[in-house]
C-alpha positions as CSV (number, residue, x, y, z in Angstrom):
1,X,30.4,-63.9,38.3
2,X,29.5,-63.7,34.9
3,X,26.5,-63.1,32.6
4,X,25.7,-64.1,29.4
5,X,24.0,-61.5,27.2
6,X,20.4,-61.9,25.5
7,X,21.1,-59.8,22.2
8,X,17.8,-57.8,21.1
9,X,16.7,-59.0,17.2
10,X,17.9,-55.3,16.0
11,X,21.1,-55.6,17.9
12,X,24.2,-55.3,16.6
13,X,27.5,-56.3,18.9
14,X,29.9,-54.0,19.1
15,X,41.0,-53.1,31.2
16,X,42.1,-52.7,34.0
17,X,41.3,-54.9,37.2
18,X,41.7,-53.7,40.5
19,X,44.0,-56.4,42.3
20,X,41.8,-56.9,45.4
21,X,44.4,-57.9,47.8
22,X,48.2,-58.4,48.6
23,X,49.4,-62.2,47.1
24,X,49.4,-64.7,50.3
25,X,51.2,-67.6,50.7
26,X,49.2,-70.3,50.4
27,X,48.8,-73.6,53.1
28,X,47.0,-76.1,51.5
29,X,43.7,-76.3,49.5
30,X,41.2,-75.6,52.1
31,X,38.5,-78.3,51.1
32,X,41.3,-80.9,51.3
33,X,41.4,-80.4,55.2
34,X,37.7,-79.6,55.2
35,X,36.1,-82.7,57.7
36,X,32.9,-82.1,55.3
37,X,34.8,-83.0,52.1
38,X,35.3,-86.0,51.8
39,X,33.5,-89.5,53.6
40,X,36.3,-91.8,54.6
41,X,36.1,-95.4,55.9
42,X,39.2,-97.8,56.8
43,X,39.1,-101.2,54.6
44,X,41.5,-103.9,55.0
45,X,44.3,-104.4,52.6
46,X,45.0,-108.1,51.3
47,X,49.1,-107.7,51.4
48,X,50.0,-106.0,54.4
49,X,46.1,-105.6,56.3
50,X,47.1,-102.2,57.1
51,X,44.4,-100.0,57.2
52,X,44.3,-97.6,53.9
53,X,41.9,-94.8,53.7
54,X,39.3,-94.5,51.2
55,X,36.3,-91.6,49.7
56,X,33.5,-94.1,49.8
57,X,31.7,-92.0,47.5
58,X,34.3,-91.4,45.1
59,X,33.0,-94.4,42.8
60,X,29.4,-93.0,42.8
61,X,30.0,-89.7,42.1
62,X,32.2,-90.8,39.2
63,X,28.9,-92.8,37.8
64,X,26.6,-89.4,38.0
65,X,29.4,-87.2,36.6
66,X,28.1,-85.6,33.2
67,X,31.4,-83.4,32.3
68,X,34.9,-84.1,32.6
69,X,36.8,-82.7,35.6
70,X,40.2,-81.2,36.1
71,X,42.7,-82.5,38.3
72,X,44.1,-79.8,40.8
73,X,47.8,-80.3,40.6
74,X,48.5,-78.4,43.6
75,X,47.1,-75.1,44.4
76,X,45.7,-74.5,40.8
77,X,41.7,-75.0,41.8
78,X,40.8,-71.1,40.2
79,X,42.9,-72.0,37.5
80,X,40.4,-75.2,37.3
81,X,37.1,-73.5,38.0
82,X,38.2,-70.6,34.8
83,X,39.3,-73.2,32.7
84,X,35.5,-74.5,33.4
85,X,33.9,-71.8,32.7
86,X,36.1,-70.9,29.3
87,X,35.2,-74.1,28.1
88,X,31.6,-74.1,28.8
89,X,31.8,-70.9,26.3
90,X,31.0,-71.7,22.9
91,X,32.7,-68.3,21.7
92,X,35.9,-69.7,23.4
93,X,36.2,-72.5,21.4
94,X,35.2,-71.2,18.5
95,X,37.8,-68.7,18.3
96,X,40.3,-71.5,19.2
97,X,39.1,-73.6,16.6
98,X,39.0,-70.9,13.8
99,X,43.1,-70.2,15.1
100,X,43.8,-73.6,14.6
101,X,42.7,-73.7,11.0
102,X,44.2,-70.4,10.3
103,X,47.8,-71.8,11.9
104,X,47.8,-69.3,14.3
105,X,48.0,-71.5,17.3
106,X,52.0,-72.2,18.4
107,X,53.1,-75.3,20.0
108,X,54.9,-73.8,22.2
109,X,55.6,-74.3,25.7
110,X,54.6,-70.7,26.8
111,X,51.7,-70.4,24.1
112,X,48.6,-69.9,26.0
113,X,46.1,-70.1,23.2
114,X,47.3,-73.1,22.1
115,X,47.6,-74.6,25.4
116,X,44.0,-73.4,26.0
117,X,42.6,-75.4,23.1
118,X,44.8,-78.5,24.1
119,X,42.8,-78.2,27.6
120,X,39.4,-77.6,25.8
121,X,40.2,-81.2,23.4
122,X,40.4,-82.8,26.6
123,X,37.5,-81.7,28.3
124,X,35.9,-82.6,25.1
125,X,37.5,-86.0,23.9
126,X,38.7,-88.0,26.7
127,X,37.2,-91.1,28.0
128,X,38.4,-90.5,31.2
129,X,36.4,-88.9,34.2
130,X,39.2,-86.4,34.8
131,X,42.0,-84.7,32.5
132,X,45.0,-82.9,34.2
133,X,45.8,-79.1,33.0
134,X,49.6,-79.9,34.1
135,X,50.6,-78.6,30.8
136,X,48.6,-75.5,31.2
137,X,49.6,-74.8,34.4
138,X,53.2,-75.1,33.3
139,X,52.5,-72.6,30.4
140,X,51.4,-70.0,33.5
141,X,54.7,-70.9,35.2
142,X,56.7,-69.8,31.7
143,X,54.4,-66.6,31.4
144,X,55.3,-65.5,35.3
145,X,51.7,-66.4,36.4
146,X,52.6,-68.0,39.8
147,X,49.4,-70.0,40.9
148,X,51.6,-71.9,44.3
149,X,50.3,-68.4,45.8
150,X,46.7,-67.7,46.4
151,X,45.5,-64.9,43.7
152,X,41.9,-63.7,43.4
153,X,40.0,-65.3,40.6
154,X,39.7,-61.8,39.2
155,X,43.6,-62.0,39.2
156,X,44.1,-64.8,37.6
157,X,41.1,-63.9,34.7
158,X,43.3,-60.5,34.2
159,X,46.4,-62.2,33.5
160,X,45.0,-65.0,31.0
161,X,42.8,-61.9,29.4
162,X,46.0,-60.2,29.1
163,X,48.5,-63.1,28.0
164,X,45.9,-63.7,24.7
165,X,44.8,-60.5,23.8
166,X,49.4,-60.2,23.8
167,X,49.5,-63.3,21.8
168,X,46.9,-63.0,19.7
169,X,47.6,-59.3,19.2
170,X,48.9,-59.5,15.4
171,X,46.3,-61.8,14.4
172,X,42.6,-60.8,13.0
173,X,41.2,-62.7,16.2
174,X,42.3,-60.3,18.4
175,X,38.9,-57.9,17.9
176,X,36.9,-61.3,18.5
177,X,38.8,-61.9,21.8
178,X,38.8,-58.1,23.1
179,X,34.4,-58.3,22.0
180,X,34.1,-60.9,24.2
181,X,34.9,-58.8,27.6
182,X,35.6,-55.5,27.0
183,X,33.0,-52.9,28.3
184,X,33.5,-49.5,26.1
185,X,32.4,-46.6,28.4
186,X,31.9,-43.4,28.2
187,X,33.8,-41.1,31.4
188,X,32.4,-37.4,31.3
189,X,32.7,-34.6,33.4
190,X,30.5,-31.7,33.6
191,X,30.9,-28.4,35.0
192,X,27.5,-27.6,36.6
193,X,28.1,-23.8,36.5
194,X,28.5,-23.4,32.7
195,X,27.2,-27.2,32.0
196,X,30.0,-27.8,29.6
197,X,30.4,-31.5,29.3
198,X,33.9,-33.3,28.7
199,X,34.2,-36.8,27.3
200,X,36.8,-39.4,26.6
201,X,36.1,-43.1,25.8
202,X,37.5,-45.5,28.9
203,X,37.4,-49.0,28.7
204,X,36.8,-52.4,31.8
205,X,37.5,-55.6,32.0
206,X,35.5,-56.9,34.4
207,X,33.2,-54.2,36.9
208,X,34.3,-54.0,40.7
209,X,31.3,-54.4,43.1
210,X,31.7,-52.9,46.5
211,X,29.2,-54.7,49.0
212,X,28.3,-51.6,51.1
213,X,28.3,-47.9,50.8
214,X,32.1,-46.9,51.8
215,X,30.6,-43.3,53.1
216,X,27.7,-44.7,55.4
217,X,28.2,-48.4,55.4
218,X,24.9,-49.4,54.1
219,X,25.1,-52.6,52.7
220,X,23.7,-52.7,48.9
221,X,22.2,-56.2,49.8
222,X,22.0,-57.0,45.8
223,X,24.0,-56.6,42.5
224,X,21.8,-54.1,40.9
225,X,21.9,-52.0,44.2
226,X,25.7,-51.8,43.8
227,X,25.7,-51.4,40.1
228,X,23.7,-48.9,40.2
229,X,26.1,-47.3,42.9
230,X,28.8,-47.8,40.8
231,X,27.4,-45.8,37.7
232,X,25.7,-42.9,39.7
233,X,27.6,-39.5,38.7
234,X,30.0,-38.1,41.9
235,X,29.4,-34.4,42.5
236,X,32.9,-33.0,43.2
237,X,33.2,-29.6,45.2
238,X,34.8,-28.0,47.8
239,X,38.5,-29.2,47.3
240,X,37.7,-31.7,44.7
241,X,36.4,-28.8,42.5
242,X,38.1,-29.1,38.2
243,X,38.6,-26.2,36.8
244,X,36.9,-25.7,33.7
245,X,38.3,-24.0,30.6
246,X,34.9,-22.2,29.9
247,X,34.8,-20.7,33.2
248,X,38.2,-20.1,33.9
249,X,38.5,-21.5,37.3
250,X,37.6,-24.4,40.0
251,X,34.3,-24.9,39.6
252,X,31.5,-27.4,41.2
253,X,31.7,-30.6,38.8
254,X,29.4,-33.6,37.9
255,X,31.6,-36.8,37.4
256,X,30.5,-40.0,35.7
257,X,30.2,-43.0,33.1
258,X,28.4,-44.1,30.7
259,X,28.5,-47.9,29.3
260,X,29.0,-47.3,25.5
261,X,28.9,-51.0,24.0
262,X,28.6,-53.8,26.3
263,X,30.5,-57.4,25.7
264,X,29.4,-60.3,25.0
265,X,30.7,-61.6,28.5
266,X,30.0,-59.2,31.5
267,X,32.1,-60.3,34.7
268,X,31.4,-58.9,37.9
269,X,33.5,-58.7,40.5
270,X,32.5,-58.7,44.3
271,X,35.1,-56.9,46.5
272,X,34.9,-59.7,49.1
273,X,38.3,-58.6,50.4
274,X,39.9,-55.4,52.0
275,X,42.2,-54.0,54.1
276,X,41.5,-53.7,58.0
277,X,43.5,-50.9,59.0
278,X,42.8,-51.4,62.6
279,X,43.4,-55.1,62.6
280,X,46.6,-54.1,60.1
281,X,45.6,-57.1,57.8
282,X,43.5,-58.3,54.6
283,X,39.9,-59.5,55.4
284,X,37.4,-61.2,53.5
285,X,34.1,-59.7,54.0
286,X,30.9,-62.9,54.0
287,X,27.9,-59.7,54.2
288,X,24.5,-60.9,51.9
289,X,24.8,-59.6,48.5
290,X,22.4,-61.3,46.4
291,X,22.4,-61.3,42.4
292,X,19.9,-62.6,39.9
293,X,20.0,-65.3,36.9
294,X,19.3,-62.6,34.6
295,X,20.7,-58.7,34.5
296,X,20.1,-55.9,32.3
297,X,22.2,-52.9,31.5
298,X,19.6,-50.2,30.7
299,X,19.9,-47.8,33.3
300,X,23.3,-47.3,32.5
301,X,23.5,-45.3,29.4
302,X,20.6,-42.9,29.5
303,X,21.9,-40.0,27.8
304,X,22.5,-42.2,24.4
305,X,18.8,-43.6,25.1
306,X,19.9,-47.2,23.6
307,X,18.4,-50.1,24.1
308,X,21.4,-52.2,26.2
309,X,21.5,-55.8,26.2
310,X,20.1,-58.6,28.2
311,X,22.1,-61.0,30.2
312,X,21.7,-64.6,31.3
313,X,23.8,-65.9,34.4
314,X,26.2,-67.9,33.5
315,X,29.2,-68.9,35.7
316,X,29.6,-68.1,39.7
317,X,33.3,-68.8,41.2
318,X,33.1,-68.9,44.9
319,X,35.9,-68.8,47.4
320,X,35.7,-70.8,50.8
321,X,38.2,-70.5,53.0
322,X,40.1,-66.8,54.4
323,X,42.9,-64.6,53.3
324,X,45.5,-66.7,54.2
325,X,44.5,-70.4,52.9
326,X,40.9,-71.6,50.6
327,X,39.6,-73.0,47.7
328,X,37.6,-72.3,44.5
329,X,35.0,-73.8,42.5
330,X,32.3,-72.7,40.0
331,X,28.8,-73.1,39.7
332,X,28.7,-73.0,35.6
333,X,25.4,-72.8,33.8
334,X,25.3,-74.8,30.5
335,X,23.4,-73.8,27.7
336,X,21.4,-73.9,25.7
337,X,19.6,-76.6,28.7
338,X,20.0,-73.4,31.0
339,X,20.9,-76.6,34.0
340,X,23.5,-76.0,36.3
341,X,26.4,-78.1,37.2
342,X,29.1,-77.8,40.1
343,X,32.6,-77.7,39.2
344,X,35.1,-79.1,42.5
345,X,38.7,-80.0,40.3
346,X,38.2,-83.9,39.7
347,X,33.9,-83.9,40.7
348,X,31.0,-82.5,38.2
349,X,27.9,-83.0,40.0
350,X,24.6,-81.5,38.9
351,X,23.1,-78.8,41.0
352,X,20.2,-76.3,41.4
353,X,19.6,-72.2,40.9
354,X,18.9,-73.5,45.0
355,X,22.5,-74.2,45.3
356,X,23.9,-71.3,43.8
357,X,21.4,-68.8,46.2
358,X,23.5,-70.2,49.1
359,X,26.8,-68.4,48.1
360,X,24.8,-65.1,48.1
361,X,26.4,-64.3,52.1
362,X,25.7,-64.3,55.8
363,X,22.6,-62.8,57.3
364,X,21.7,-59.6,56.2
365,X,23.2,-57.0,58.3
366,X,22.3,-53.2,58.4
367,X,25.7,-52.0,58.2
368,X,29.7,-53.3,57.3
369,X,31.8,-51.3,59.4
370,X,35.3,-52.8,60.0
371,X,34.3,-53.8,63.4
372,X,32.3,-56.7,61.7
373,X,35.9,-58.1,60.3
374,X,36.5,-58.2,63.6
375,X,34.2,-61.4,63.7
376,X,34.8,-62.6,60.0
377,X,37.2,-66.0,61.5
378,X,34.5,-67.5,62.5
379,X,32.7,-67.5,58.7
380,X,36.1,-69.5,57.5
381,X,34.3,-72.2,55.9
382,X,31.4,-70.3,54.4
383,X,31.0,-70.7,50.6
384,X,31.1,-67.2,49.2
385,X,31.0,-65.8,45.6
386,X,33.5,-63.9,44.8
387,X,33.3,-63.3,40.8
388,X,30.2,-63.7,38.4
389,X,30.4,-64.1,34.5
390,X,27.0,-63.3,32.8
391,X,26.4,-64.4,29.0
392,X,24.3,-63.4,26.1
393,X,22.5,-65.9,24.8
């Protein structure tokens, strides 16, 4: 999920990702064996009158479609719902654009900023109601970015962060691309016997969401539930004690971060999937967690007492499917219109903030012990989010 960020009038702007599960194998696209994709009828044919099969509404959506789709080449639909969301970023394609001029752009096979922009022209130029992101794809291939295996769309998003801020590294557009998603915190401990306070400065990609408490199992039920779990400072005693210099031994510490200078892009990643130990296999959790259109990152650097920045909700990449087999699509918000649109490979069809509240989870449930994965099968086919990109606008 991401958020877009609504920059205060006296503002001025300023990695790692936590691989979420073991790379499966992956069957087929899920949605292509759904029954609920696709409408089919049997039509005579005038050569041989063998019955061919048809999408009856294939023509119709085409008509409606606004943006251009991507074609999914085969196991590529999170490639297709990032690419999406990158291009509805202006601050993507500006930075493209302003490499191009400068010659920084390669046209090379393996060169992922300029295979990027050539996606982008596309999207933007063609005529047609789809584009394919073959060559892209192929440029993944070349930079050992296998996408014939099912990766988490936080995966994928790590390795394309990584492969431009690599290629892009030696050019002066390197400080724009690492402003656009890198969150600067501030990790501190603090012995709470003498109250001497250590700091270094960390940096995140994206920010890992866990759905429930892991000590009681309470389920957060919301984003700012969980983010607020995620930033609340870990007492550490007994045989987690530090030792401090000041006092000269293990002492009872306070453990934290702070968020220093936000991005411009926040993602936020929902750790949908997990380890079962008593099943012995990954699982993909469906419990509610519900998020807003709009997020603020106040209550996360108190001790500087700055004003943080405002975010608008701006992409939500759902899975549907299970561990072993799925698909991926976006719901992408466009701006400045604020409408939303719903991203399937080939189909753009408009949607509603309705819409997108229907990926929040299952019921509420009071708790998410691992005897619920026990019954997580039977959710297969539920459309869940799995990663949210918020923008400033």
């Amino acid at each position: 999920m991401s958020y877009r960020r609504r920059k205060p009038p006296d503002q001025v702007s300023g990695n790692p990702f936590i691989s979420l599960h073991p790379e499966r194998e992956l069957k087929r696209d899920a949605m292509r064996h759904s029954p609920r994709n696709t409408i089919q009828a049997c039509v005579p044919d005038c050569s041989n009158h063998e019955k061919n099969t048809v999408d009856v509404n294939y023509e119709q959506r085409r008509s409606n479609q606004i943006f251009v789709g991507l074609t999914n080449t085969g196991n590529d639909c999170c490639v297709n719902a990032l690419l999406q969301t990158f291009f509805m970023m202006p601050e993507y394609k500006n930075i493209l654009s302003r490499c191009q001029q400068q010659g920084v752009l390669k046209e090379n096979d393996n060169h992922i900023p300029y295979h990027l922009d050539k996606v982008f022209q596309d999207l933007q130029n063609t005529t047609q109601r789809t584009v394919t992101p073959e060559k892209f794809i192929q440029c993944l291939m070349l930079n050992h970015i296998t996408v014939t295996i099912q990766l988490d769309a936080e995966e994928i998003f790590r390795s394309l962060f990584s492969l431009l801020q690599d290629q892009l590294k030696k050019t002066e557009f390197i400080r724009d691309i690492n402003n656009l998603h890198i969150i600067t915190t501030e990790e501190y401990t603090k012995c709470l016997q003498c109250l001497q306070e250590c700091k270094q400065v960390g940096y995140m990609l994206t920010i890992p969401l866990s759905l429930c408490n892991p000590s009681s199992g309470e389920l957060y039920m919301c984003v700012k539930k969980s983010l607020d779990a995620f930033f609340e400072p870990q007492i550490l005693e007994g045989g987690n004690k530090c030792y401090c210099d000041q006092c000269g031994k293990k002492t009872k510490t306070m453990q934290g971060s702070r968020v220093l200078s936000p991005p411009q892009i926040l993602c936020l990643q929902l750790k949908r999937f997990d380890l079962a130990t008593n099943l012995g296999k990954a699982v993909k959790s469906y419990n509610f967690m519900a998020f807003p259109d709009r997020l603020n990152l106040d209550n996360f650097n108190k001790e500087h007492h700055r004003q943080m920045d405002t975010y608008n909700l701006l992409s939500v990449i759902v899975h549907i499917g299970s561990t072993s087999f799925g698909h991926y699509y976006a719901y992408i918000r466009r701006f400045p219109e604020m409408d939303w649109y719903c991203f399937r490979d080939e189909y753009v069809t408009k949607a509603t903030w309705k819409d997108v509240t229907t990926t929040f989870g299952s019921s509420p449930s009071s708790s998410c012990g691992l005897n619920r994965f026990q019954m997580m099968e039977a959710y297969s086919y539920q459309d869940i989010t799995t990663f949210q990109i918020f923008k400033t606008c």
